[in-house]
N, C-alpha and C positions, 0 to 999 in steps of 0.2 A: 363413767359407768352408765349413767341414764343412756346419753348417745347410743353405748353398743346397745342398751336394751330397745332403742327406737329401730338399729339397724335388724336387730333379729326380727322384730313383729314386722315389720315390711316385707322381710325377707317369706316370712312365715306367710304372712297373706299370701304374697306374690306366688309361693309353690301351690297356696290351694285354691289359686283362682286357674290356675293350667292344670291344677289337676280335675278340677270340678268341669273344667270345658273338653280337656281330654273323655273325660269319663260319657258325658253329652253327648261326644262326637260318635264315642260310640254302641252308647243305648239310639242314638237315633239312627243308626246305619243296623243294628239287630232287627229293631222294630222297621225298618225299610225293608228287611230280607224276612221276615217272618210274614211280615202282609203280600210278598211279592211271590214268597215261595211256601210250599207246604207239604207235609212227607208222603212219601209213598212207599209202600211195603212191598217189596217185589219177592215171591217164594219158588225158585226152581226143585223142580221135583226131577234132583239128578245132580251130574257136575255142573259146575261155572266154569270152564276152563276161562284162565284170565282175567276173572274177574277182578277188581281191587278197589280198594278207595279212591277217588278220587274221580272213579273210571265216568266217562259221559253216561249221559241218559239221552238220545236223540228219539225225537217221534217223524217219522216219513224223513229220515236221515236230517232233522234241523236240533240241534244242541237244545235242550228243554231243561234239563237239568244234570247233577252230578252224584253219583254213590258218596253218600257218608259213612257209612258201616257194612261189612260184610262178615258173618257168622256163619255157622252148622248149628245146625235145630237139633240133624241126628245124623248117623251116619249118612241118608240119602236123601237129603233135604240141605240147600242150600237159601238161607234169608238175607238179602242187601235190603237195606233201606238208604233212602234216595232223599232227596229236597228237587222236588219238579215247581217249574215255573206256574200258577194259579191260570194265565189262562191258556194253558195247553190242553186242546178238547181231547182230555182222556174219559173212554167209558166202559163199562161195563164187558163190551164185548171187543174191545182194542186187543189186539195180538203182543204180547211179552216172547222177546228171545233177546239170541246175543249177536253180536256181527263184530267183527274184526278189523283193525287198519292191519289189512298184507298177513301175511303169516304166521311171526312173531308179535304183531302189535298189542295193545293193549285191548281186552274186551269192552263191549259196551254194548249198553240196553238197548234194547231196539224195541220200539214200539212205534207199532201200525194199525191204521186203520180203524174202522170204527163206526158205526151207525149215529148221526148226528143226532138224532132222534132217541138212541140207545138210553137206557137207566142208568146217572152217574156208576163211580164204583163203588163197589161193597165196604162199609167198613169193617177191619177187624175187632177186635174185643175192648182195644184199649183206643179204639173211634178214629185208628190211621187208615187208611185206604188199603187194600191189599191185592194186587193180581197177581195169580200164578200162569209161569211161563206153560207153553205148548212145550210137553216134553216131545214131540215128534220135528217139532222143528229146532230143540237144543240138538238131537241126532241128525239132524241133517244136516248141522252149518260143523257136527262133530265130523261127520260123513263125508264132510267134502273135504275137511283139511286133514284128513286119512288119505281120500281121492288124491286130494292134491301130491300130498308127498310120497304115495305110492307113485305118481306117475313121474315124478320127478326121480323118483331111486330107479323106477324101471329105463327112464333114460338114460340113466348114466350105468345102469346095467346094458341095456343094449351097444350103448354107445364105448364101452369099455377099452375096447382095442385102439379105437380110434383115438380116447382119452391119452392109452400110454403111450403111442406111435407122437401123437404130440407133444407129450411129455418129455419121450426120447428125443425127439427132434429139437426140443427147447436148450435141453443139455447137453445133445451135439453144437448146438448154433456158439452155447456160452463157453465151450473146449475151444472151441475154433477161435475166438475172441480172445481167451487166455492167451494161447498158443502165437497168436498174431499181435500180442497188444504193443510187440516195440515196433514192426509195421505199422500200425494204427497209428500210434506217438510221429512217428516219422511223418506220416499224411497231415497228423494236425497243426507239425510245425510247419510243412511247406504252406498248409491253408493261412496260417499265420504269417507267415514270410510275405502272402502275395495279401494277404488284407493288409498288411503294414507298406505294399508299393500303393497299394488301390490308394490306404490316407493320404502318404506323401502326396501321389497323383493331385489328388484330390486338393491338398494344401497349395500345388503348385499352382493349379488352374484357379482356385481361389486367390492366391496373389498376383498373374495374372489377370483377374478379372477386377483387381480392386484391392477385396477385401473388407478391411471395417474404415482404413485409412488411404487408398487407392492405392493402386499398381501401374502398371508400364500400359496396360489395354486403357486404363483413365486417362491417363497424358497424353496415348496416343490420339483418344477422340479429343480429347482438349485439342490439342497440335491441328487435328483434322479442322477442328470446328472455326478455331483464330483462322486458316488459313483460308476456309468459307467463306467467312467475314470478310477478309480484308480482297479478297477477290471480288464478291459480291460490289464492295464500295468503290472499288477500281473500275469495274465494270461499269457500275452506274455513272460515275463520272466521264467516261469513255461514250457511254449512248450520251451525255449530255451535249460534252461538243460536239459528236458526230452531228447532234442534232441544230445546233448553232447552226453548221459549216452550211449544211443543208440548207436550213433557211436563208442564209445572207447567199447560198447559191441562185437560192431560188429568188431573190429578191432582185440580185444583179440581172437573170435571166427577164424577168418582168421587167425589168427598167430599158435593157436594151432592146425587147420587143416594144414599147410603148413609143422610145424614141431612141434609135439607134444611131442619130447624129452627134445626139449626146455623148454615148459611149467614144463615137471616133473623133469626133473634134472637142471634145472635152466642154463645160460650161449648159445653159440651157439655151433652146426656139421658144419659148412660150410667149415671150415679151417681143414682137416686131420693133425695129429699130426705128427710132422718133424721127418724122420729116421735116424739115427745114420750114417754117412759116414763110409763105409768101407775100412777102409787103411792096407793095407796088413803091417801084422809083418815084423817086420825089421828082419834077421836073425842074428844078434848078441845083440839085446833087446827082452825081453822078451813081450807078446801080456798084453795088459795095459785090466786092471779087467775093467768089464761092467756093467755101474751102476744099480744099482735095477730100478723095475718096476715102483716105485713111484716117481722117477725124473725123469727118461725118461717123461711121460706124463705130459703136466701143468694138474692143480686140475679141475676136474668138465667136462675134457673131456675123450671119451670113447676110450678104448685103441682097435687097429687089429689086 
């Protein structure tokens, strides 16, 4: 029993600590909007076309504030009160009307202008600000959206014939569509017939060309490229011995210019053949026989 009574008093704090900071949150966002904003009494003397809650208040067309309330005083007296931004230099001799988004939009204040110099504005009775609109310029902005939509009904009065000839022609165009729609059906299915060869086409030339896992054009540059290769390598081996051949041509050619006795009696000349030492006869021995011509030289070299 004690426990639930500790869980309710916690509980109980805990709603009135959110409610007391809720509540904070929003006396200081009042007192933000009361010090930032302050009323203004605006009195047309005539209609508001438009007017409503909520509607803007703009000075030299910039947002300054917005209508809180709109009333009749009397039959020909229209009263909005407003909340305008504190430092928007409104004075005494600022211009009040209305101005429009487009046609049908919603109205809104319009205030302009103003002597920087001018006497703030007047208070009313109960010490809010009060300007009364230029009833010449609420008939003029009345004036013009008269203007406007006269001219717009006179268009489509002058333009009338022209109107039903289009019209008639709108509902010839959609007869004719009726009339034709299993032609029509027939055209869309051959358009269909041929965008169904265009995919195929299309799939073919992609699996020809590969695809996501290769095709016959992948194999074929494969195929191309092995047999690149192995050309390239044959080739290079091929300038290899040419280049051998070459050389040992060229080497035999220089051996037989240097010494071409060489080439045709085979062995080398560089070495002269060794001459026999001449030892004088002893004079109680006889001079020792001189070997033939064919041992004196080795084989293959040329005798002087």
């Amino acid at each position: 029993m004690e426990t639930r009574a500790n869980y309710v008093l916690i509980g109980a704090f805990t709603l009135a600590v959110i409610a007391a900071a809720f509540g904070f949150v929003l006396w200081f966002q009042s007192l933000h909007t009361t010090k930032a904003r302050s009323p203004l009494r605006v009195i047309f003397e005539g209609p508001a076309t438009g007017l409503r809650n909520g509607g803007s208040v703009n000075f030299n067309g910039i947002r300054v504030g917005e209508v809180v309330r709109v009333k009749l005083d009397n039959p020909r007296r229209v009263v909005a009160l407003a909340m305008v931004e504190n430092n928007a230099p409104i004075r005494k001799d600022t211009l009040v009307g209305l101005e429009f988004q487009g046609l049908t939009g919603v109205a809104a204040i319009s205030l302009k202008g103003g002597e920087e110099g001018a006497p703030p504005v007047p208070l009313d009775e109960d010490g809010v600000p009060v300007l009364t609109a230029d009833p010449a310029a609420l008939q003029d902005v009345t004036e013009s959206i008269r203007a406007t939509l006269q001219n717009v009904n006179r268009i489509v009065a002058d333009n009338q014939e022209s109107v039903k000839n289009s019209l008639r022609n709108l509902e010839t165009f959609t007869g004719a569509l009726a009339r034709n729609s299993e032609k029509i059906d027939n055209v869309m299915l051959k358009v269909d017939g041929v965008m169904l060869k265009a995919d195929n086409l299309m799939l073919g030339l992609n699996t020809i060309a590969g695809g996501a896992n290769g095709g016959e054009l992948n194999l074929m540059v494969k195929s191309i490229k092995e047999l690149a290769d192995d050309l390239d390598k044959r080739t290079g081996a091929l300038i290899s011995d040419g280049r051998r051949t070459l050389a040992d041509i060229s080497r035999a050619v220089n051996n037989f210019d240097r010494n071409p006795s060489r080439v045709i009696f085979g062995g080398g000349n560089n070495a002269a053949p060794a001459e026999p030492a001449a030892t004088p006869p002893p004079a109680s021995r006889p001079a020792a026989p001189r070997p033939p011509a064919a041992a004196a030289a080795p084989s293959g070299q040329k005798r002087q």
